[in-house]
C-alpha positions as CSV (number, residue, x, y, z in Angstrom):
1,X,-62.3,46.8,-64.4
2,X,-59.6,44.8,-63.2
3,X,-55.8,44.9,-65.7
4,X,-52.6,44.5,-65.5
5,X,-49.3,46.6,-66.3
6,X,-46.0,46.6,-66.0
7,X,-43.5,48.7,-64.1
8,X,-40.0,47.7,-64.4
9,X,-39.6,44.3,-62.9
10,X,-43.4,44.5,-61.5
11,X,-46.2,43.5,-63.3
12,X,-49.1,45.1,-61.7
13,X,-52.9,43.8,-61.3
14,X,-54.8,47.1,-60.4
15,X,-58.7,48.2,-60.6
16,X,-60.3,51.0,-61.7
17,X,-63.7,52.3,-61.6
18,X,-65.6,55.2,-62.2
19,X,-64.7,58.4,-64.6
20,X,-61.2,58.9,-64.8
21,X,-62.0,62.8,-65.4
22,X,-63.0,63.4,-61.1
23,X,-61.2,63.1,-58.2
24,X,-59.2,60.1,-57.9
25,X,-58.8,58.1,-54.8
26,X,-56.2,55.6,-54.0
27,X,-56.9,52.5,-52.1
28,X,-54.4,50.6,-50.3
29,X,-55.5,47.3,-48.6
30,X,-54.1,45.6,-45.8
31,X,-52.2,42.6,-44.6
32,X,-53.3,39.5,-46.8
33,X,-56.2,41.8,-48.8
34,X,-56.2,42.6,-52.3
35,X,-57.5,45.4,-54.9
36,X,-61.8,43.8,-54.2
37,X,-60.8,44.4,-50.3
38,X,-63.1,47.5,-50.5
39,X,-65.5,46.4,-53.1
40,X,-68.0,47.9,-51.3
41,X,-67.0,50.8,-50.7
42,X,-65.5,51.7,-54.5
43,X,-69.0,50.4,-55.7
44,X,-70.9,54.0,-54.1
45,X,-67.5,55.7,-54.2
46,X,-67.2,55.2,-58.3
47,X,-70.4,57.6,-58.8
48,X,-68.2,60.6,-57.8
49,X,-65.0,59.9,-57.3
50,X,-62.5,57.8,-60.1
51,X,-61.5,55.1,-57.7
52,X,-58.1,53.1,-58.4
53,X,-57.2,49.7,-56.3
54,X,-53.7,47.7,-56.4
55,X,-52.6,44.8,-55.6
56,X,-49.6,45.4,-53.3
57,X,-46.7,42.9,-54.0
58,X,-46.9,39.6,-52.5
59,X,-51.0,39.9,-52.4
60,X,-53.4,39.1,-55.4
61,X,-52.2,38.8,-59.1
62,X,-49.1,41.3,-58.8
63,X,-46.1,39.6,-59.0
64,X,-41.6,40.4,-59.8
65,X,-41.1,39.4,-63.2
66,X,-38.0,37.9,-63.0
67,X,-38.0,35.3,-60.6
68,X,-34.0,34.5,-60.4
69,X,-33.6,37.9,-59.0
70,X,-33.7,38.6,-54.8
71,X,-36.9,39.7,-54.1
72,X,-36.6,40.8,-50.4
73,X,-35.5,44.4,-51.2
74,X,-38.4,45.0,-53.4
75,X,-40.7,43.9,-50.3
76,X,-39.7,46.8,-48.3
77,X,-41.7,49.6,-47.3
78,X,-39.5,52.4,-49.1
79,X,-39.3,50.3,-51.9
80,X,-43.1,49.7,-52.2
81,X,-44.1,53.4,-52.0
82,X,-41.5,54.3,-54.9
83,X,-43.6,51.6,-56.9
84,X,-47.1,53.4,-56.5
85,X,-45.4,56.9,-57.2
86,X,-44.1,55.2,-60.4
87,X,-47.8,53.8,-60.7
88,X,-49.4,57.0,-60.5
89,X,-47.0,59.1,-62.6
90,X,-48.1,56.1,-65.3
91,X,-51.8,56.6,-64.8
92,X,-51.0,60.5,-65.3
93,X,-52.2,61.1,-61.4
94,X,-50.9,64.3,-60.4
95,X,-52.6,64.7,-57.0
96,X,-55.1,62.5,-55.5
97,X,-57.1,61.4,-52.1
98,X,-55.5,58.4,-50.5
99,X,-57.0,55.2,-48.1
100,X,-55.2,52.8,-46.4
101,X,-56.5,50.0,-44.3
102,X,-54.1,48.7,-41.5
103,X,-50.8,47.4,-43.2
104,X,-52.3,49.7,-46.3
105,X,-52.6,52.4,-43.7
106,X,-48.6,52.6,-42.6
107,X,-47.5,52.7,-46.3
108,X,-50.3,55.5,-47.1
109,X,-48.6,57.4,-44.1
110,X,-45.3,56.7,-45.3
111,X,-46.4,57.6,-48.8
112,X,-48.4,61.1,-47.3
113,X,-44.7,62.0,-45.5
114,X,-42.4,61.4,-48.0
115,X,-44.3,62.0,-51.8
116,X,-46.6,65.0,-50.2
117,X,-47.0,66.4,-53.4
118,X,-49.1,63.7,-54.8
119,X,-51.6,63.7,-52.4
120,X,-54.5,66.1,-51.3
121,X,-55.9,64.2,-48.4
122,X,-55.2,60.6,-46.7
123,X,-57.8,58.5,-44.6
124,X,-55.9,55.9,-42.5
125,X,-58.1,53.0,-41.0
126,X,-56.6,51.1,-38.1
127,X,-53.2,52.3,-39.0
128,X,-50.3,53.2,-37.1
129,X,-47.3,55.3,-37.6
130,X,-44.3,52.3,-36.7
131,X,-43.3,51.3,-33.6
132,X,-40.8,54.1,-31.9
133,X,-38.0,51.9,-30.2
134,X,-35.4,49.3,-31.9
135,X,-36.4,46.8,-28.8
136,X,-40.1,46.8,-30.1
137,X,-39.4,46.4,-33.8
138,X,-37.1,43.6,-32.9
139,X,-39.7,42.0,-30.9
140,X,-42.5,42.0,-33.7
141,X,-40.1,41.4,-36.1
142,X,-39.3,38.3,-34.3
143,X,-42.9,37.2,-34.1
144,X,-43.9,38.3,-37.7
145,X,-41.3,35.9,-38.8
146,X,-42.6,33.2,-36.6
147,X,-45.7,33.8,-38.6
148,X,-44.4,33.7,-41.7
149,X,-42.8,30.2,-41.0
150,X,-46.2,29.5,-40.4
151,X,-47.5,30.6,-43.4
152,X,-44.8,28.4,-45.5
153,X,-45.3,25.3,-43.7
154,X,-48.9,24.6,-42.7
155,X,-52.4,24.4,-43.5
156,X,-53.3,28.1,-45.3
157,X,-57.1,27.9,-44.4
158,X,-56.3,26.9,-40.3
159,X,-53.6,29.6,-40.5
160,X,-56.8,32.3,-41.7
161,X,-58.8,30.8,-39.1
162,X,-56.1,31.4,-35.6
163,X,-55.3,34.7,-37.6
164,X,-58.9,36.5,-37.0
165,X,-59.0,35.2,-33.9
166,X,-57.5,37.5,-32.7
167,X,-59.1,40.0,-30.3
168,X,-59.3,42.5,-32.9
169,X,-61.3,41.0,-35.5
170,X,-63.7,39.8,-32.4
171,X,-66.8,41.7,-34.5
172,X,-65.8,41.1,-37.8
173,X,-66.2,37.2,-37.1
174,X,-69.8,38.1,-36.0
175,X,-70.3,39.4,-39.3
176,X,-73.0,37.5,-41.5
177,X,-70.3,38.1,-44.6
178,X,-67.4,36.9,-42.5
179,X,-66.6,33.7,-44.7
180,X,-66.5,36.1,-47.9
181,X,-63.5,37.5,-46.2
182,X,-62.0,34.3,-45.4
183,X,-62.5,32.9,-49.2
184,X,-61.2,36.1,-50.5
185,X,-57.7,35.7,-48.5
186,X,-57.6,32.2,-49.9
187,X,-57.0,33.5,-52.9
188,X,-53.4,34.6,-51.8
189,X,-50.2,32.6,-52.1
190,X,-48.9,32.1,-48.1
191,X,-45.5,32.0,-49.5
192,X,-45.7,35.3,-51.0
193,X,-47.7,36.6,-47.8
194,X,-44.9,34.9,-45.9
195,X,-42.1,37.2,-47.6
196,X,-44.4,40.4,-47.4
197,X,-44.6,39.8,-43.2
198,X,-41.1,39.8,-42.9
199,X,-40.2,42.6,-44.8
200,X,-43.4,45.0,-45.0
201,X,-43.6,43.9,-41.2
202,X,-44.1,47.1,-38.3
203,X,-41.2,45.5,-37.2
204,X,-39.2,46.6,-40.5
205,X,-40.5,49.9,-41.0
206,X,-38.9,53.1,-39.6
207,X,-40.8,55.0,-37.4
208,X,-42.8,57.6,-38.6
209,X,-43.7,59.2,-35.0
210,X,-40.9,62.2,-34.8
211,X,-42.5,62.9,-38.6
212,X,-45.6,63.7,-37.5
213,X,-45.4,67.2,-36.6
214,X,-44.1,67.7,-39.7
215,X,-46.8,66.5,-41.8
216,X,-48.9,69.5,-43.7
217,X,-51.4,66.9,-45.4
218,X,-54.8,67.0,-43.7
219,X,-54.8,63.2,-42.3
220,X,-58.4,61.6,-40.7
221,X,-58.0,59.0,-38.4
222,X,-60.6,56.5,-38.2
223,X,-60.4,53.5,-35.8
224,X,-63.3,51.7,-34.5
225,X,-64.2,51.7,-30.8
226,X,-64.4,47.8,-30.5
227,X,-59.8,48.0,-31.3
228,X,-58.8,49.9,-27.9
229,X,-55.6,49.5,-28.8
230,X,-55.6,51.4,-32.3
231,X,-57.9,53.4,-30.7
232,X,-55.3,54.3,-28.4
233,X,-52.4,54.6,-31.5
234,X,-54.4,57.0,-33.5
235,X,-55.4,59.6,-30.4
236,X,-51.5,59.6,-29.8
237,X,-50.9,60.3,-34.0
238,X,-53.7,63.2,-33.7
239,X,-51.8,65.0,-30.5
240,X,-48.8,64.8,-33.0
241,X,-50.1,65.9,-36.4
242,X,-51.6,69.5,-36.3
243,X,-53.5,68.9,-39.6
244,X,-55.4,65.6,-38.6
245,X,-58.8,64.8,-37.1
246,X,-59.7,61.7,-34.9
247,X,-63.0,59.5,-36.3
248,X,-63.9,56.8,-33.7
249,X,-66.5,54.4,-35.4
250,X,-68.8,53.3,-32.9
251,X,-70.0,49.5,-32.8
252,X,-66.9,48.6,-35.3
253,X,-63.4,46.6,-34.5
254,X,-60.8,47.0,-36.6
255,X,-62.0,46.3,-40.1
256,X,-64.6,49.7,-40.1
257,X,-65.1,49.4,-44.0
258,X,-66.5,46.1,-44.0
259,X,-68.0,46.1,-41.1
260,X,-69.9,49.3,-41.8
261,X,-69.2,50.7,-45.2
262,X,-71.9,53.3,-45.4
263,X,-70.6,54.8,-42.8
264,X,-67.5,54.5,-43.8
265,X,-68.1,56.2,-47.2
266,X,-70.0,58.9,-45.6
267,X,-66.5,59.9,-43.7
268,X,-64.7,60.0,-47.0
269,X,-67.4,61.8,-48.6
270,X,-67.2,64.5,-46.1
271,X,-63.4,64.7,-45.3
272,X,-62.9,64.9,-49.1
273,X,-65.3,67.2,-49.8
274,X,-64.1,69.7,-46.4
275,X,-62.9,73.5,-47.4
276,X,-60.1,74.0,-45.1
C-alpha cells in the first residue's frame, strides 16, 4: 500500500507491506529509483518480514512543501538520513533491518554509522563508503554536475538510454524486463533528479572509510561479479569493518535485485535470520 505523510516541510510517498507486528526492513533505492524499485523482492519479503519503501527526495511522489524556500540543504546526505530517523520514530520503528541499493546503499551506511541504534543489520548492494580524497570528490562532483545540466536541458528518455550504457549496467540491458526499468525512471522529474546529483552526489558526501573500523552493526556486502569495480570497493569496506561479510553474486552486474531477486532474497533471508 502506497501513502503519503508529512514530516515538517516533506511530504512523504512511502510503501508498506506485510504485518506491521514482524521484523521490519527498510529499503532504500538508488539513483533515479523509487519506493516499487524492489517490487519484487518486497512481494516474497512481505510474507515474513513488514517491509517499508520511501521515496527519497527528489525521486517519486516525495516532494518540499514549500517551494519558495532553498531546497539544496535539504538534498544533502546528512540532511536526508535525519529525515528517515524522523520517519521511523513516526512509524514507531525502534530497531529494524536495513537495504540500500547503490546511491540507497551510501545513505544506508551513513545512516548504520551515525543512527546505530535504530538498526539491527544493513545489506548494502553495489554501495560504497565515499570517495577518500578532496581531489576525487571534486572530480565527480564536477561530472555529476555536468550530468545534471544534462538532466535539465535535454531529452529525459535519451538521457535514460546513455545512462545504462554504462559498462555497469552491461547485463541488466540484456534483461528481458529491461524496458520496465526504463519506464519506471520515466516516471521521475529530471529537474528534481538534477538537484539530487549535485547534492546527494559521492562527490558531496564525506567519506565514510576512516568510520569503518568503527562500525559494530553486522554489514553484508553484496556486489555482483559482472561490476569489477564495486566488486573491488566492497572487498576493500570488508578488510575495514570487522563485523561485515562479503557476498559476490555470480552472473549479476550491478543491479543484483533485479537481475536475480530470488537470490537476492535468499541472502537477506539468511543474513537476517544469522545468530551471531
Amino acid at each position: 500500500m502506497v501513502l503519503k505523510l508529512q514530516i515538517d516541510n516533506y511530504c512523504l510517498s512511502y510503501l508498506s507491506e506485510g504485518n506491521s507486528s514482524d521484523p521490519t526492513i527498510l529499503f532504500l533505492h538508488g539513483f533515479m529509483g523509487d519506493l516499487s524499485e524492489f517490487k519484487q523482492v518486497i512481494a516474497i519479503l512481505s510474507k515474513q518480514f513488514y517491509c517499508v519503501a520511501i521515496d527519497l527526495l527528489g525521486h517519486g511522489q516525495t516532494r518540499i512543501i514549500d517551494s519558495r524556500i532553498d531546497q539544496d540543504d535539504y538534498y544533502t546526505i546528512q540532511s536526508i538520513a535525519n529525515f528517515v530517523i524522523k520517519f521511523l520514530d513516526l512509524l514507531r520503528v525502534n530497531r529494524c533491518f536495513l537495504v540500500g541499493y547503490s546511491m540507497g546503499g551510501r545513505l544506508a551506511l551513513y545512516l548504520t554509522i551515525h543512527f546505530p541504534q535504530y538498526f539491527c543489520r544493513t545489506i548494502l548492494e553495489s554501495a560504497s563508503a565515499g570517495l577518500q580524497t578532496a581531489q576525487e570528490r571534486g572530480d565527480r562532483l564536477a561530472k555529476d554536475q555536468l550530468l545534471a545540466a544534462k538532466l535539465e536541458a535535454g531529452d529525459f528518455r535519451l538521457f535514460l538510454e546513455n545512462w545504462y550504457q554504462q559498462p555497469i549496467f552491461a547485463t541488466l540491458r540484456s534483461h528481458p524486463n529491461f524496458a520496465q526499468i526504463l519506464e519506471q525512471r520515466l516516471n521521475n522529474s529530471p529537474t528534481l533528479l538534477a538537484k539530487s546529483l549535485r547534492n546527494l552526489s559521492t562527490g558531496m558526501q564525506p567519506s565514510l572509510w576512516e568510520k569503518l573500523p568503527e562500525n559494530q552493526i553486522p554489514l553484508l556486502l553484496l556486489a555482483g561479479e559482472l561490476d569489477p569495480k564495486f566488486v573491488q570497493i566492497n572487498r576493500q569496506m570488508q578488510q575495514l569493518c570487522k563485523y561485515s561479510q562479503l557476498e559476490i553474486i555470480s552472473s549479476c552486474g550491478h543491479n543484483i535485485h533485479f537481475e536475480n531477486p530470488d537470490l537476492f532474497v535468499e541472502k537477506i533471508k539468511a543474513f537476517c535470520s544469522y545468530k551471531l
